[in-house]
N, C-alpha and C positions, 0 to 999 in steps of 0.2 A: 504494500500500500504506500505507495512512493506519494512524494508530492505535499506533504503536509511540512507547514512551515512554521516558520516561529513570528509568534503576534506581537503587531506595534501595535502601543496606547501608547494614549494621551498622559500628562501629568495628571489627570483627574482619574485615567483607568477606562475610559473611554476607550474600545477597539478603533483603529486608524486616529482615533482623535474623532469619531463622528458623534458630535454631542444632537445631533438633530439633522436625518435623515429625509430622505425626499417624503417618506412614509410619517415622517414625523418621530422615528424614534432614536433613543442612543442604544448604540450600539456596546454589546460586551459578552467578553468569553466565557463561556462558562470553567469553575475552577475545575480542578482534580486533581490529587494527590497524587504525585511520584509513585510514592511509594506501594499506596493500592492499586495503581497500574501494572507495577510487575506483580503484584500478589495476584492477580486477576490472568494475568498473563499466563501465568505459572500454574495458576489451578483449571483454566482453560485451555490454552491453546491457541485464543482467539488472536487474531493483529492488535498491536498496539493501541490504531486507533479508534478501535471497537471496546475496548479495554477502557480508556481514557472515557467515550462517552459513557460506560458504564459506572465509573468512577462518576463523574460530575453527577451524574444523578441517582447517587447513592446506594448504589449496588453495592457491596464488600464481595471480598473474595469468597468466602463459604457461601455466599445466595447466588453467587453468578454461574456455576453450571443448572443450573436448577432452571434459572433466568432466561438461561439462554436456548433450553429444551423445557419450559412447563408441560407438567405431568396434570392434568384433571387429578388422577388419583389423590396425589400429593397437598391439593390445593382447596378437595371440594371438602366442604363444613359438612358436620354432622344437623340432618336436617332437624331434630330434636332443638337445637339451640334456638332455632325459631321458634316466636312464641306464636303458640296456637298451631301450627306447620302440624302435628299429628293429629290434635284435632280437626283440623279441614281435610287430612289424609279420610280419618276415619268417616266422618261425613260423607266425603265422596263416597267412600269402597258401600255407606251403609245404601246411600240411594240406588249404586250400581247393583247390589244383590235384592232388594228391593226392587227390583225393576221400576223405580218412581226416575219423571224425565229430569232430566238435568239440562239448564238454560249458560249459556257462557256468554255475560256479555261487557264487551272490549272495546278500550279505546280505538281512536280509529285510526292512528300513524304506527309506525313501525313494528316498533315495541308493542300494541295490545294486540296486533294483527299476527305475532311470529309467537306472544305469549297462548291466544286462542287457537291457535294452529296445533300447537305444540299438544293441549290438552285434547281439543277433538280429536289428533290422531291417537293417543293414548286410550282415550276414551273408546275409539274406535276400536280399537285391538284386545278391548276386555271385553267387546258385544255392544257397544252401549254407543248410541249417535244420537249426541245432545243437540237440541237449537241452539245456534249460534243471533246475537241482536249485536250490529254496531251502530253507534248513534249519528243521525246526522250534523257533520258538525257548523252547518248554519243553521238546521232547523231544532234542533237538541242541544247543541254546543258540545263541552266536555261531560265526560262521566254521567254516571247512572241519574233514573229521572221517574218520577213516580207513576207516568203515563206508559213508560217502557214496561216496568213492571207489569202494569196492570194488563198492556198484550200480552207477558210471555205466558203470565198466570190464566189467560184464555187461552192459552193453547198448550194448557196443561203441564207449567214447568212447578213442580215442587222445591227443589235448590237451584239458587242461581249461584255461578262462580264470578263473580268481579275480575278483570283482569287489566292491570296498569290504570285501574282507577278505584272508586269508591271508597279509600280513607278518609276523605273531606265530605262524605254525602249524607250527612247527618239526618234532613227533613226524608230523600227519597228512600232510606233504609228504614226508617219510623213505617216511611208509608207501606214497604215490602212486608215489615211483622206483621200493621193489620189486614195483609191480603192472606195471612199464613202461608208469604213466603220465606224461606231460609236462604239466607244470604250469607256465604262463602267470602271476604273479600281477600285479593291479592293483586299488594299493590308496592310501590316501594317508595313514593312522594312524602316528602318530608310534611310532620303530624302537629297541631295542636294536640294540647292536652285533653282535650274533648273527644274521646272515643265514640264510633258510629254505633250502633246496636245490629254487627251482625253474630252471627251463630259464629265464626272465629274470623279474627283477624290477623292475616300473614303480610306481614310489612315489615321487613329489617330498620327501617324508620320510625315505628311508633316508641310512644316512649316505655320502657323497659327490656322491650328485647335488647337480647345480649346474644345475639348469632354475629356483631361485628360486622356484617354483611351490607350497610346500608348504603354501601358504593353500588351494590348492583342494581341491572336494571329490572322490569318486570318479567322481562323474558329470561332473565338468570335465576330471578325467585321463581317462576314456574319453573322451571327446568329442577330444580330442588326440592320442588312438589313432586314432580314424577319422581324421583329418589323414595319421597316418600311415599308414596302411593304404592311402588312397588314393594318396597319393606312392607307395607300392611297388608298386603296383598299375598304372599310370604307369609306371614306371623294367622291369617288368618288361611291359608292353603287354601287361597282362591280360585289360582291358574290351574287352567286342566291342559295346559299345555306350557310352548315357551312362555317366557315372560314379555312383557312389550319391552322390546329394545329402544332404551332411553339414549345411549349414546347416538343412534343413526337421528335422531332429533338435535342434535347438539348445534348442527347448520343452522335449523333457526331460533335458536337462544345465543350464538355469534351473532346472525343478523340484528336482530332487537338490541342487543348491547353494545357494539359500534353502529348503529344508526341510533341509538337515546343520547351518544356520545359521553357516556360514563368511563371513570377512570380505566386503563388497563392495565390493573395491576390486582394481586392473588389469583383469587375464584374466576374475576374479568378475563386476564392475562391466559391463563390455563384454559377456560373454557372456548373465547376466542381462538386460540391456537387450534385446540380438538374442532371445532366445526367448521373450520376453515376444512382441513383433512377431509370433515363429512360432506363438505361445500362442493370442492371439487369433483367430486366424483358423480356429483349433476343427475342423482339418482330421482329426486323429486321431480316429477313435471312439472311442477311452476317455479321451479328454480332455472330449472335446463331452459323452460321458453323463454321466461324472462332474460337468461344470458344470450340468447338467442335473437332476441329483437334488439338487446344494447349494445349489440355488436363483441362479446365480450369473450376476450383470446386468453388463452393458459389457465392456470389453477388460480383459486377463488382465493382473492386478496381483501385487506381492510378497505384499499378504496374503490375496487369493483363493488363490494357493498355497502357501503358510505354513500358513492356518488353513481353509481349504475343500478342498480338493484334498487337501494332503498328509496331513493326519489320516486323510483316507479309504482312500487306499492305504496306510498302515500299519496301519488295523485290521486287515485280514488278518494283517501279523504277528505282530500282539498279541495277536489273540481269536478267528484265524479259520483260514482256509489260508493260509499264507505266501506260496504262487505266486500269489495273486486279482493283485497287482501290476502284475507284470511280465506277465501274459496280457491284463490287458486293456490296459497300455500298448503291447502287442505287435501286438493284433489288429485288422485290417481289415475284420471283420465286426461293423455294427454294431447284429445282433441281440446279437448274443452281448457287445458292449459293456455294451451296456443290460442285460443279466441280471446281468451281475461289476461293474458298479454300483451297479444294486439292492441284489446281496448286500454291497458295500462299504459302504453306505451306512447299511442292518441293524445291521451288526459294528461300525461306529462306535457307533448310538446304542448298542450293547449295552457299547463300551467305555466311552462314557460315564458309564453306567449303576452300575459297575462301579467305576471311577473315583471318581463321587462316595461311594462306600458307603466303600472306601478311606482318601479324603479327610475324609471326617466321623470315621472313627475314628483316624488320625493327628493331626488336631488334637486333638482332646480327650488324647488320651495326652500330645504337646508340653504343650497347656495344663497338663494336670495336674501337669506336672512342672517347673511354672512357664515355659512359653514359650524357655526354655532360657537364663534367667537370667546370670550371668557366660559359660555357657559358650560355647564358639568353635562348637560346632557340633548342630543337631538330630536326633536318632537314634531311627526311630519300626520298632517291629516290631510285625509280626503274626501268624497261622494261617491261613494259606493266603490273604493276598493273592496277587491274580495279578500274575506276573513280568510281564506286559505291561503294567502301570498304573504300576509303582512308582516308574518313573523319571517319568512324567507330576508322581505324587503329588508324589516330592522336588522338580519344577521347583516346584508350589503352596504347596508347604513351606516355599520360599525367599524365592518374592516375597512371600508373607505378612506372615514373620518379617524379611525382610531377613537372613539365614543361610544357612550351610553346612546342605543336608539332606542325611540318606540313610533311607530305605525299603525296612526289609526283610520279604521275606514269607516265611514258616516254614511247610515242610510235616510234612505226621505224622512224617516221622524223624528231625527235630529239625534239620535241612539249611536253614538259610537264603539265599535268593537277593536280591543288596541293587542298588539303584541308586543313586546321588547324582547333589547338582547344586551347584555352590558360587556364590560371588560373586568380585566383582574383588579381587583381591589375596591370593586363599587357594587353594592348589594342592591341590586337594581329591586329583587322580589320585596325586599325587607319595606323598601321605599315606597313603591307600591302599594300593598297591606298597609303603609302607614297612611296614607292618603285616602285609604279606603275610611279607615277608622276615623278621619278627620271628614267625613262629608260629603269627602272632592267626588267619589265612585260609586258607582250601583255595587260592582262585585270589582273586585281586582287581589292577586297576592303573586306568588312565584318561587323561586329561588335566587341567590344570587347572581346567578349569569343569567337570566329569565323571565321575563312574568308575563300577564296576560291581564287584562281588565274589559268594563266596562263604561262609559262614561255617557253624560249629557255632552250636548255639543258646546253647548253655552255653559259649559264649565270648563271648556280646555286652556281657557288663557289662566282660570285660578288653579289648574294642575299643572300647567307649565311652573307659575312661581313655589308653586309647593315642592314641587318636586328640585328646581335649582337649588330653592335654599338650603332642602334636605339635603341634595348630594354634593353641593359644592364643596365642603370640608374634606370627604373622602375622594373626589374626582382632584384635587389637589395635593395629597397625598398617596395618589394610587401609582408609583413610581413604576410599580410591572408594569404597567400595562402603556407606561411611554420608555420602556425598555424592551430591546430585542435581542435576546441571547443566542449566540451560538456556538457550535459544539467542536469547533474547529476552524481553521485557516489553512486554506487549498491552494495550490497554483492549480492552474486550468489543465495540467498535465497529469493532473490526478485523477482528475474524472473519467474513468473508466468504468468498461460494464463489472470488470472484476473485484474494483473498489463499490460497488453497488453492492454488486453479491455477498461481501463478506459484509456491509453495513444489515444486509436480507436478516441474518444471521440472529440479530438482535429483535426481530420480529416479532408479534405483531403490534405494528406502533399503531395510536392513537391516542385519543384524551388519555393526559396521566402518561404517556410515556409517545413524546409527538414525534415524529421524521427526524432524523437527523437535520442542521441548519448549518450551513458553510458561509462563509464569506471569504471573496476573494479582491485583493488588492492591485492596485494601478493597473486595470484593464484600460484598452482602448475599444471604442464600438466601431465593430468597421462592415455592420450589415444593421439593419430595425427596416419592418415592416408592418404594417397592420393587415391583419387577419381575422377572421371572421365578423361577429359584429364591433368587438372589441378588445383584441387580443393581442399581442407584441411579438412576432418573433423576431429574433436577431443572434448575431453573433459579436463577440469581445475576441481580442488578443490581450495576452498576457506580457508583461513587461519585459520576462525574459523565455518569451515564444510562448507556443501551447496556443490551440483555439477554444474558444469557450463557447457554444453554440447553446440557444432553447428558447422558451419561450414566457411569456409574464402574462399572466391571466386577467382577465375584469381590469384594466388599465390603462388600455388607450388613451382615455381622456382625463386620465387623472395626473399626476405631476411625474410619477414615475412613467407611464407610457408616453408623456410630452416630451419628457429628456431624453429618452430613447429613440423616438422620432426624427426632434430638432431638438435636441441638445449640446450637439457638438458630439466631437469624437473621446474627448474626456480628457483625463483619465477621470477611470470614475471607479470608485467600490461597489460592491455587490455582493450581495447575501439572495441566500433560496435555499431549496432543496434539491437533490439530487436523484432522478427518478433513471429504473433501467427498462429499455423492450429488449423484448427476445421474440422477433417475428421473420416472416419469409424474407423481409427488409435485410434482416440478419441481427444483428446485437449490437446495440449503443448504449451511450450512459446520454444523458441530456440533464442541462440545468432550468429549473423551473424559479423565474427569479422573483421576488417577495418583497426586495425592498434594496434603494442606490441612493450614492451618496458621492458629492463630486468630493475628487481626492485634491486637496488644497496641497 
């Protein structure tokens, strides 16, 4: 792994000296110790600088072969530590030998769609095919609702399983007892102290479990239900045959948990690896179509299911049917794959579509109102955006700007629907739920990097001030998030497909453990084009030789595709990642760049 160099900073500690980036950020190395580098070395194998990035983000030498090969075995929790996890086991196995119907119903993105998949097919393989309800998410919104109920209960559902919702659904769970129905929930959304009234509740979130588990997502916690289910199933010598095999499910409890973007690390880290394994092998019909209309080459990665895959099954909740999902993760027929593919694949470009129109008129509103100048946070409305895009818009809103966004869309009765997305170090949810509590909101709350509300229209200029004054103290102290770290210092002569492959190695990145980030110094640009609607390719030279070729995503028109354009020929710094193909083309390494900085 040739080519890594030794970093210049600033007297402040600054890489190159860039205290503010075309992106707006400073740049800086991340540390590692010496010394845990060879100790890493020496109990791996791995290259040095595979070594060093494991060091910087605190790996030690006894966890890094483990790290480097997670084992499910090794990593998955005893399902008992979850509270209530045996009783929603036993409830289940008591309605399935009962032959009483069982109702599943699930949020309508990713995650509730690969978590309902997961149980219908379990379900399916003890004899037992439950009704499946997902909600509409304009006309029901999120999570369970006391009119849902009272369908499934006409059409004969005795338990229903909640899945990646119903911890917060305190009135429609009241209304499920007086229908006598029993309500299962599992969910994994951070809890008030206000518990729902159902017959058990599985939430690594609520307060008192001690499963430690509350990084994962809903499709980790089912997938841990089946763990469980099969143990009771076991304990009470149910099976008259195999048992359902939980690991060839592991595909979609991967998908749900890099597409919820939760940490990847224990339980995450181990289980993502294993269903990647189960991914590839494209045994599912609606996995196989759907790679099959994305265009999508080799074995199944984090970001074929991040950015291929999982946009697809959420169009449906966004733009389409909300069950397209969970029917074609469910089905065995794979005519009918390929038709709810098709349609997925439709409803995507149509979200897209949709999306950009969105997007073009929330920036110009920010712009207009100077980009959002001192303030702590961007606040874009509109007339009848669609509730499906907006939270999209706010993620493009944020990396843009480097800011808190929110997006809301405003229908004829003056009724706004908002989504946000923050950055590190501003508790955008907390902020929200407090505005709620002050007046400002019909409904609003979220998480830290998240939330969601509801708002009057003629209240949005007194939620704009509510909300600066809240976050201005922490948007002014939130130094990650005007900091860009990276994991090394390349010449352009590094970048090879074989320096990719050993970074492979450290596998599978996402939230909690991201791509590798390079930056490389006194480049000249001596190619930039624009590409599709808004896309950079070009190519750099290195100061002592090496070409540096790829491409900058979403930035045409933003300060980094301007200087690539018409910038001049530099020199200039540059930081990205380092992506590899291996196709008929043959094998390349390509630099995917993220953020430049003129070299003074």
């Amino acid at each position: 792994m040739t080519g890594l160099l030794a970093p210049a900073a600033a007297a402040s500690g600054a890489l190159f000296g860039v205290e503010r980036s075309l992106g707006g950020k400073r740049w800086q190395l991340a540390e590692a110790d010496d010394r845990l580098v060879g100790e890493i070395v020496r109990a791996t194998g791995c290259p040095d600088a595979l070594a060093r990035l494991m060091a910087s983000r605190g790996i030690d030498a006894a966890a890094a072969p483990g790290f480097l090969a997670p084992r499910l075995r090794d990593a998955f929790p005893d399902p008992s530590r979850f509270a209530d996890m045996d009783k929603a086991a036993g409830l289940i196995w008591d309605a399935v030998e009962a032959k009483r119907r069982i109702a599943l119903f699930a949020d309508y993105d990713v995650d509730g769609a690969t978590s309902a998949a997961q149980l219908v097919r379990w379900l399916r393989a003890v004899g037992h095919d439950p009704l499946v309800y997902i909600p509409d998410r304009i006309e029901e919104g999120y999570g369970p609702n006391a009119a849902a109920f009272a369908r499934l209960k006409e059409q004969g559902a005795e338990l229903v399983v909640t899945l990646d919702c119903g911890a917060a659904a305190l009135e429609p769970l009241e209304a499920a007892r007086s229908l006598g129905l029993a309500v299962v929930v599992v969910d994994h959304h951070m809890m008030k102290q206000e518990v729902p009234p159902a017959a058990a509740l599985v939430n690594p979130n609520q307060p008192g479990d001690e499963s430690g588990c509350g990084h994962m997502a809903a499709a980790g916690v089912t997938f841990v239900l089946l763990a469980a289910l099969n143990r009771e199933g076991r304990r009470r010598a149910a099976f008259r045959g195999d048992e359902p095999d939980i690991i060839a499910l592991a595909d979609l409890a991967a998908l749900g948990t890099i597409c919820d973007v939760v940490p990847l690390t224990g339980i995450n880290r181990a289980l993502v690896a294993q269903g990647l394994k189960v991914m590839s092998g494209w045994a599912k019909p609606g996995l196989a179509a759907l790679a099959e209309v994305a265009g999508l080459e080799g074995p199944a990665s984090p970001y074929h299911a991040g950015f291929l895959i999982g946009p697809r099954i959420n169009a449906g909740g966004r733009v389409g049917k909300s069950d397209l999902g969970v029917r074609l993760l469910s089905t065995e027929d794979a005519g009918e794959a390929r038709r709810i593919a098709l349609e997925l694949d439709a409803l995507n470009a149509e979200r897209r579509a949709i999306e950009a129109d969105v997007l073009e008129a929330a920036i110009a509103q920010v712009e207009a109102a100077g980009a959002g100048g001192d303030s702590p946070l961007l606040l874009a409305a509109g007339p009848n955006w669609h509730p499906g895009v907006i939270g999209i818009v706010a993620g493009r809103l944020k990396e843009r700007f480097n800011r808190p966004a929110l997006v809301v869309g405003l229908d004829e009765a003056g009724l706004g629907k908002g989504s946000g997305r923050s950055v590190a170090g501003v508790n955008l949810g907390a902020a929200v739920a407090a505005a709620h509590e002050a007046g400002l909101l019909i409904a609003g709350g979220g998480h830290p990097m998240a939330a969601g509300l509801t708002i009057a229209a003629d209240r949005l200029e007194d939620f704009r001030a509510f909300m600066t004054e809240r976050l201005m103290g922490e948007w002014k102290s939130a130094d990650e998030a005007r900091t860009a770290r990276f994991d090394g210092v390349l010449s352009p002569s590094a970048v090879t497909f074989e320096f990719c492959e050993a970074l492979a190695l450290a596998a599978p990145y996402g939230a909690g453990h991201p791509e590798p980030r390079f930056a490389f110094a006194d480049l000249r640009r001596t190619y930039a084009e624009r590409v599709g609607s808004d896309h950079v390719r070009f190519a750099f030279e290195g100061a002592g030789g090496g070409r540096l070729s790829g491409i900058a995503f979403r930035c045409a028109d933003a300060p980094i595709g301007q200087a690539l354009l018409s910038g001049g020929e530099g020199p200039w710094h540059a930081a990205g990642r380092l992506k590899a193909s291996d196709n008929r083309f043959g094998r390349k390494a390509e630099f995917h760049l993220e953020d430049l900085a003129p070299a003074r």
